[in-house]
N, C-alpha and C positions, 0 to 999 in steps of 0.2 A: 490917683492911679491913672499911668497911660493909656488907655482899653486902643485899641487895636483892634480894629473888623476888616478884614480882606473877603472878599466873596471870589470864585475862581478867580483866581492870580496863581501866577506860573514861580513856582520854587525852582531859585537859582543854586541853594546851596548843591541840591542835590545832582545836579545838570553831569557830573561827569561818572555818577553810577550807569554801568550797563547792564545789560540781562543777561539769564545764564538759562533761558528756559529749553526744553528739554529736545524740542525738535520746532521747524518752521513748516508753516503750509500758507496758504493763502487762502481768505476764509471765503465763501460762497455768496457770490453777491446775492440779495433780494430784491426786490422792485423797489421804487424809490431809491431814497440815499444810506439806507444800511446794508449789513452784511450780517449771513449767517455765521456762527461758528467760534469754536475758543472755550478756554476754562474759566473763569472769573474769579481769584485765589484771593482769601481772607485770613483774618487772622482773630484768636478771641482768647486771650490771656484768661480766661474762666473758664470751666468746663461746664456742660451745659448740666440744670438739675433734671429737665422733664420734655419733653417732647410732645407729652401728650394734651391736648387743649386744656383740658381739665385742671392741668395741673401745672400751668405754667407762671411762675412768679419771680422768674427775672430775664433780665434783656438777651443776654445768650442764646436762651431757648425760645426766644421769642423769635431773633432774627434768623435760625436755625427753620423751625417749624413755618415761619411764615410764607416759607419758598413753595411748600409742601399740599398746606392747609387753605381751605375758603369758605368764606361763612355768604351771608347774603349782601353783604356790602363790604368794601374797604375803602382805604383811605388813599388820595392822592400822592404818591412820591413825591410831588413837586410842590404842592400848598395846603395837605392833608386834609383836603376838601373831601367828602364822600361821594364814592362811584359806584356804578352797581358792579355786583360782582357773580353772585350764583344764580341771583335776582335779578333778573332782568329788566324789570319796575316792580313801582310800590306806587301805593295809595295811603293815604292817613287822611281820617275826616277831622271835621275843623276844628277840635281842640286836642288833634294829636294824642288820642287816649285807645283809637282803632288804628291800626294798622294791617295792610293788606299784600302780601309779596306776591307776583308770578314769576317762578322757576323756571331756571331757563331748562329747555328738553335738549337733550340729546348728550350731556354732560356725563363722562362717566368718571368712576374713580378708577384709582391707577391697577395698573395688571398684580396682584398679587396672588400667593398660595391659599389666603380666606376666601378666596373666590370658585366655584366648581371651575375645573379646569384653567385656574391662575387668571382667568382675565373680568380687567373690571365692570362693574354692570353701572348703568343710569342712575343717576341721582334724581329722586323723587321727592315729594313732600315728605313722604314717612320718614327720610332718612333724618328731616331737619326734628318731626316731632320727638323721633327717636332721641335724638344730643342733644337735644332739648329738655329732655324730661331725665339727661343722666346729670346734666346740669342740674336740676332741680331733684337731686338723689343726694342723700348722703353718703360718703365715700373718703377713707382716706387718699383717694386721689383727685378727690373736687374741693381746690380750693378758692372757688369761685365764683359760686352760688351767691356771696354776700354782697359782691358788688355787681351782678348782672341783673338776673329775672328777682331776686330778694325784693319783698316791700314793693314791685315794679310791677308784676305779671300778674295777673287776675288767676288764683288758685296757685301760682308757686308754693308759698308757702306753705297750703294745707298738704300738697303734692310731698313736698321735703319732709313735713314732718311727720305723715305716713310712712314715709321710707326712713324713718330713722324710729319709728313702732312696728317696721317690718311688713307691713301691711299695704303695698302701693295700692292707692285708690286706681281703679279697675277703670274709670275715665279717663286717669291721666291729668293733664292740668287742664282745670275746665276753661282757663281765658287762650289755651291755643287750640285751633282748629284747624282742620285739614278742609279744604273746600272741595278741591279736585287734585288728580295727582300732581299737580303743578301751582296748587295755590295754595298757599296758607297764611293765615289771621291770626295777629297777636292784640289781644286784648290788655288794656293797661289799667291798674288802680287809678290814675290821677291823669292828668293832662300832662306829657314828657316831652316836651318837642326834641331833647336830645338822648333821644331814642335809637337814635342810628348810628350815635356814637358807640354807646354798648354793643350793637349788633357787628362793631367792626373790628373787637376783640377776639382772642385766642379765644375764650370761653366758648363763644357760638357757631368757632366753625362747624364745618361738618365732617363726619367720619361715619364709616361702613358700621354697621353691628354683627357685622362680619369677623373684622377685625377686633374689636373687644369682646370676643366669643372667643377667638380665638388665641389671642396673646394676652389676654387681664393687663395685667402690670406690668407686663411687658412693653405694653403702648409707649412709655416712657422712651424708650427706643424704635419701638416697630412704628413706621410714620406708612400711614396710607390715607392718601386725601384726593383732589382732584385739581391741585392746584401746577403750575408751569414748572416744577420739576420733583423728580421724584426718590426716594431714597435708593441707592445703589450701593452704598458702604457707610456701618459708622463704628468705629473703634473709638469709645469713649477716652477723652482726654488723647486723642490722636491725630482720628482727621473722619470728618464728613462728608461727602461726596455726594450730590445733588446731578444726579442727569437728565438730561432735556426727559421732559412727559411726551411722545409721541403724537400722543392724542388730544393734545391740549383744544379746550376749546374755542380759545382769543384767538381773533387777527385782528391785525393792523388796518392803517387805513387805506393801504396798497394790498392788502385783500393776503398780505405774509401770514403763514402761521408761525406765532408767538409760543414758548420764547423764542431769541433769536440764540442765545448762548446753546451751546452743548451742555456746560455741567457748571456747578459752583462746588468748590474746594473750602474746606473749613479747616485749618488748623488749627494746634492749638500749643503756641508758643506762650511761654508764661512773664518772660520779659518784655518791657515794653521795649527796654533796648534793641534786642535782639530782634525784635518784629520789625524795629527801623532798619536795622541794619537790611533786613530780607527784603524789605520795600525797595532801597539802596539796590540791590542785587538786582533787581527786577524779578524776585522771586513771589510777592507779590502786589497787586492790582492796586490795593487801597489798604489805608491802617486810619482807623479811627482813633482818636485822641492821640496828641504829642509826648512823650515826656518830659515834664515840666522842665528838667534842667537842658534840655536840649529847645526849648520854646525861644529862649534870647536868641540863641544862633541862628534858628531858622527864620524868624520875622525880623532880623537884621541886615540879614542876606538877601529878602525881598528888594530892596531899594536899588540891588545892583542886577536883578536880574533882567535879563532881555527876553521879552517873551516867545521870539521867533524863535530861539533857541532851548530854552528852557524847561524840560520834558514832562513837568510834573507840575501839578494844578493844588494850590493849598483850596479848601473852602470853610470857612466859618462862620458860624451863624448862632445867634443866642439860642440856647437850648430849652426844653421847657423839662428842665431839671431841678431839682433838690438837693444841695449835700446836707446834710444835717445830724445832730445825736439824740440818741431817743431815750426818755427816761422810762423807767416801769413807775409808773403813777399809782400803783399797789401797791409799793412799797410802803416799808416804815422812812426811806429818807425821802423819795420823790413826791409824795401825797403831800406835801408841804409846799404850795405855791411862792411860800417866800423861796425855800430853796434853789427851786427852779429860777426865779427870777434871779438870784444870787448868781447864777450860774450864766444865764445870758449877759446879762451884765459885765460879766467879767471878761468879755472874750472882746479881743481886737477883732473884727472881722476884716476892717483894712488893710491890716499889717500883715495878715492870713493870705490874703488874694494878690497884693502888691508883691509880698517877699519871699513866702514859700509856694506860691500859683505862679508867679513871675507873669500875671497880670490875666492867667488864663481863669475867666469866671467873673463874676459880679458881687458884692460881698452882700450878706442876705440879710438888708438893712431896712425890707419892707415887709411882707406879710408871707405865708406859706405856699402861694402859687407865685409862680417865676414871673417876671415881668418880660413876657415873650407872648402876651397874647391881646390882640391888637383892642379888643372889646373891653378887656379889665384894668381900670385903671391900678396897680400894684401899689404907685408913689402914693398913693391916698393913704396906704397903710401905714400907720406908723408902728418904727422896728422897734428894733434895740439898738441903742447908741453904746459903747465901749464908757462905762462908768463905774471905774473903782469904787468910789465913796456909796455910792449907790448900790452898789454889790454885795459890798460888807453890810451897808445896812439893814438890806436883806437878810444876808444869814445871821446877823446876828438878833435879828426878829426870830429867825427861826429856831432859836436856841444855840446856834452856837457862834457866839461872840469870838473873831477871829480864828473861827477854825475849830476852836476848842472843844473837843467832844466828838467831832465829824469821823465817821469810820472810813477807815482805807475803801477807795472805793475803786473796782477795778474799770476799765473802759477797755469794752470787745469791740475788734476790730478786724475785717480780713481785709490783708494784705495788698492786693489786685501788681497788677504786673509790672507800674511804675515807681511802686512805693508811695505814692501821693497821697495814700489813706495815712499812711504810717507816717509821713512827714509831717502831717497837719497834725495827729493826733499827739504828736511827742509838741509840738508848739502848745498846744491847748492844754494838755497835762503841765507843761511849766507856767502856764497862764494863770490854771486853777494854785498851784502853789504859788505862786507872788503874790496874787489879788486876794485870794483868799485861804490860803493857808492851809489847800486840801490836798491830801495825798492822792497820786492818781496810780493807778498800776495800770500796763498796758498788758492787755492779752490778745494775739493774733492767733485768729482760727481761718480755716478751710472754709472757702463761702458757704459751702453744704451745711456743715458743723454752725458757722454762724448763724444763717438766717432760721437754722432749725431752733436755736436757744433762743434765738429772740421773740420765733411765733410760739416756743412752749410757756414764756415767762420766768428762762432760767437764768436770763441777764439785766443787771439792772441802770446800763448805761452803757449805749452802743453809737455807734459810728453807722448809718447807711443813708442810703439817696431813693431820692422816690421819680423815677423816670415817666410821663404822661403814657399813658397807657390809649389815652384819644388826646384829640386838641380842643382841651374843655376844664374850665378849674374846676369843676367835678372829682375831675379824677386824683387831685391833688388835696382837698378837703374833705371827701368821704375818707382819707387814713386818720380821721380825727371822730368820726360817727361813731357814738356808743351803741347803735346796734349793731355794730359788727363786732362789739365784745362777745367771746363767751363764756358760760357759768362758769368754768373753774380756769383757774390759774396756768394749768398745766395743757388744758385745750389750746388747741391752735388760733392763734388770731394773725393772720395773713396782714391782713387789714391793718387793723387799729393795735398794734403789736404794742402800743402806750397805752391801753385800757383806758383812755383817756372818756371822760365824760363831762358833759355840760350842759344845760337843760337847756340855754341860750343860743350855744350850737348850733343842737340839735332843731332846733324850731326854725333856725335862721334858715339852715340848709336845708331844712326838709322841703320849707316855704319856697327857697331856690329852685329845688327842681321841679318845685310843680307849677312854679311861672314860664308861660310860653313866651312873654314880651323879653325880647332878650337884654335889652337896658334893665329892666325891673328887677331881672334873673342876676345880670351879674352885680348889680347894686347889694341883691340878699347875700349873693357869697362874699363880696366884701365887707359886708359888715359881718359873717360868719368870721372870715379871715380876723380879720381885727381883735374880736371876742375869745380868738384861739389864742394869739400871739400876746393880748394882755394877759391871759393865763399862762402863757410861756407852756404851753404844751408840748412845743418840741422843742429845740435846740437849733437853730436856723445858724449854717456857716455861711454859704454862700449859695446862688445861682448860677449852675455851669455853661459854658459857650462850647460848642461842638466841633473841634477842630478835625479836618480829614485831610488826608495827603493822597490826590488821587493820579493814575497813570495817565499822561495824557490819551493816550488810544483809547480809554474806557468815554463811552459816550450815551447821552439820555440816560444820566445817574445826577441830579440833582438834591444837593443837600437841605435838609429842612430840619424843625426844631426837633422833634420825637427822635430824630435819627432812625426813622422808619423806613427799609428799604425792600422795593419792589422791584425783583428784577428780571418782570418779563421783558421789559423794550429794553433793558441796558444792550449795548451793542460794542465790537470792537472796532475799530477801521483798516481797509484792508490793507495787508502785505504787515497786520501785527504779528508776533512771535508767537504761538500759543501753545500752552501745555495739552497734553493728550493723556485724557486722563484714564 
């Protein structure tokens, strides 16, 4: 394979697209070398499932709410390093098992109708003990408890499972504490030093109990937080509308208050074509991922562009992504490790990434976390090599000798807006019949529809991706933890949606996170890694690279692996065209 990495470089194909936006002003200068003002227009071939912290379990809604929402810490735009956020510092004593946050004062959440007389009040300590302990509640709209304070927080657990006997213990969780209204202590089971990664998920921001008094489930939609913009329109599967927070609490380092933007625009076109074409139009800012059959043209056309000219900025960077297929390990066919082996085996993953990726991605020939993260070594892991004879041998260990026997076996898949699920999946379905002799049927669903069948257990070999949630293999090796199973089949498992289990695992990874030496640490998840993929637990295609098409005027918007965007400082520069939203 070619591989091709550009980091901002100026797209020549596109150079003779102009804008059509809707009116011109000149945007307001700030101290320093930025400028207030403008819309910041996106695009998200998915419609989002949830909005509300609690409940958020894929990227949509994640880059959606994150405009919104603030927990005590996040993450870097630029190297997803951890910055303070609500929190103004912290403390952790020396085996990182005590943790100490001061709140910053004068923080409030944004003006809404949960509030006496619509406007927002101060963010305290209580408000974090409060979503703290809703997190640690059981709820059909928490599905997040397993991979946050679970096993981690000194009384979660006894806390959760009060609330799921109806009984909350009347202390609350006894390892968090409120010190003063501006400080709070989180106590930990074990020694965690990447502790501030969880803290920098949707799970822990913070929200009113205002607002969850007031709109239940409705939260899914109603957004009120205290983060740099705030919700002013959302017609689901339409358009989103994010406008400046007034009162935001950030500035800069020329003393600006942040954001600099007016509003973020969300729409929601379902082609990916069609979203190029609007990029093209200058209708909007930026579009995340290429369409694969349009990926030749546009990195062919790099070689003749001139930069002084050239309006539009590609950036690429390996992503800290997953594509993969999931088996139900419950079943009567996938409980069978030869099968599964049978099944890796049989898959080109070269000929996957080369001819139907047209080079976009990495093919996923080493272990289950992406080889995008500078501390793990990946290459140590050995994959799966494309080995027919080896394939067959397998199934035919597992009872069925070329195929024979083997039931129709369907493979769910949704759609997404360039077809590139459904192009791979129709490659791998003719893979599985030549190599081995198995019938595949495709079934595409509605992403809602999909990922709800695959967290009940009602499909038994699916098509999705598992996107870094922090910048940590953590977060890519707990969807393999059998404590995130649960008892029955038909419960939801967010998580480990492959019921997958192994006692080897599980001891490797648990060992992981509770070493603070971070060589030692990522040592145990590699040999976790390794332990997973000689059981063939999932289906690894490939590792994805992040491709963005950005406007040149958009500026202090740096791409990184998560594709995690923060857009208090993105800025435009002046005499840009900007929509008035």
């Amino acid at each position: 394979m070619k591989k091709i990495i550009y980091s901002f470089l100026v797209l020549g194909l596109l150079a003779s697209c102009g804008s059509n936006n809707s009116s011109k002003e000149n945007n307001k200068k700030a101290n320093g070398s930025v400028n207030y003002g403008g819309v910041f227009r996106m695009n998200e071939i998915e419609d989002f499932r949830s909005l509300y912290p609690l409940d958020i379990t894929e990227v949509v809604s994640q880059r959606i709410s994150s405009q919104v929402y603030e927990g005590l810490v996040k993450l870097s735009q630029a190297d997803l390093t951890i910055l303070p956020s609500l929190a103004q510092k912290w403390e952790k004593n020396a085996d990182a098992s005590q943790w100490i946050f001061l709140i910053r004062k004068g923080v409030k959440y944004h003006d809404d109708e949960c509030f006496p007389g619509g406007k927002g009040r101060e963010i305290t300590a209580k408000d974090f003990m409060y979503c703290f302990q809703q997190l640690c509640s059981v709820s059909p709209q928490n599905s997040q408890f397993g991979n946050t304070f679970k096993d981690r927080v000194v009384g979660a657990n006894e806390y959760y499972q009060s609330t799921v006997d109806k009984n909350p213990l009347p202390g609350g969780i006894s390892g968090i504490k409120i010190i003063d209204e501006y400080t709070i202590q989180i106590d930990l089971l074990f020694p965690f030093a990447g502790f501030l990664n969880i803290l920098s998920t949707p799970a822990c921001w913070v929200y009113p109990k205002e607002a969850l008094d007031k709109y239940g489930v409705e939260m899914r939609s109603k957004c009120v937080g205290t983060g740099p913009f705030q919700a002013k329109n959302i017609k689901e599967g339409d358009v989103v509308i994010l406008e400046r927070n007034p009162d935001y609490w950030d500035v800069d380092e020329y003393d600006n208050k942040l954001p600099y933007l007016d509003a973020l625009k969300f729409s929601f076109i379902k082609e990916k074509k069609n979203e190029l074409l609007e990029f093209k139009r200058g209708n909007l800012d930026m579009v995340f991922q290429i369409p694969v059959e349009s990926i030749s043209d546009i990195l062919g056309e790099l070689d003749h562009a001139k930069e002084a000219n050239a309006p539009f900025d590609l950036q690429v960077i390996p992503a800290m992504t997953i594509f993969y297929f999931g088996f139900q390990i419950q079943s009567d066919i996938f409980d069978k490790k030869e099968v599964r082996l049978a099944f890796n085996y049989s898959i080109d993953r070269e000929k996957i990434v080369n001819y139907t990726l047209q080079g976009e991605g990495v093919p996923a020939k080493y272990g289950i976390v992406p080889p995008s993260f500078k501390d793990y070594d990946s290459k140590s892991i050995k994959g799966f090599t494309f080995d027919v004879d080896k394939a067959r041998k397998y199934l035919a260990a597992a009872g069925y000798p070329n195929g024979k026997g083997f039931p129709k076996l369907i493979l769910q898949l949704n759609q997404g807006g360039n077809n590139r699920n459904i192009q791979i999946a129709e490659v791998i379905q003719k893979m599985l019949m030549e190599n081995l002799n198995i019938e595949i049927e495709l079934s595409v669903l509605a992403q809602a529809e999909h990922l709800e069948r695959i967290e009940t257990g009602k499909t038994l070999f699916w098509r999705t991706g598992w996107v870094a949630d922090y910048p940590d293999p953590e977060t890519f090796l707990t969807i393999l933890y059998s404590k995130h199973i649960p008892k029955n089949l038909s419960d939801k498992a967010y998580l480990n949606s492959m019921r997958y289990k192994n006692v080897r695992f599980d001891s490797l990874f648990t060992a992981a996170m509770q070493e603070v030496d971070i060589e030692k640490r990522m040592k145990l998840y590699m040999q976790a890694d390794q332990v997973a993929i000689d059981d063939a637990a999932i289906m690894p295609i490939f590792y994805d690279e992040n491709y963005r098409l950005v406007q040149t005027y958009i500026k202090s918007f740096p791409a990184n692996a998560m594709e995690h965007r923060d857009l208090t400082r993105v800025y435009f520069e002046k005499e840009k065209e900007v929509e008035k939203n």
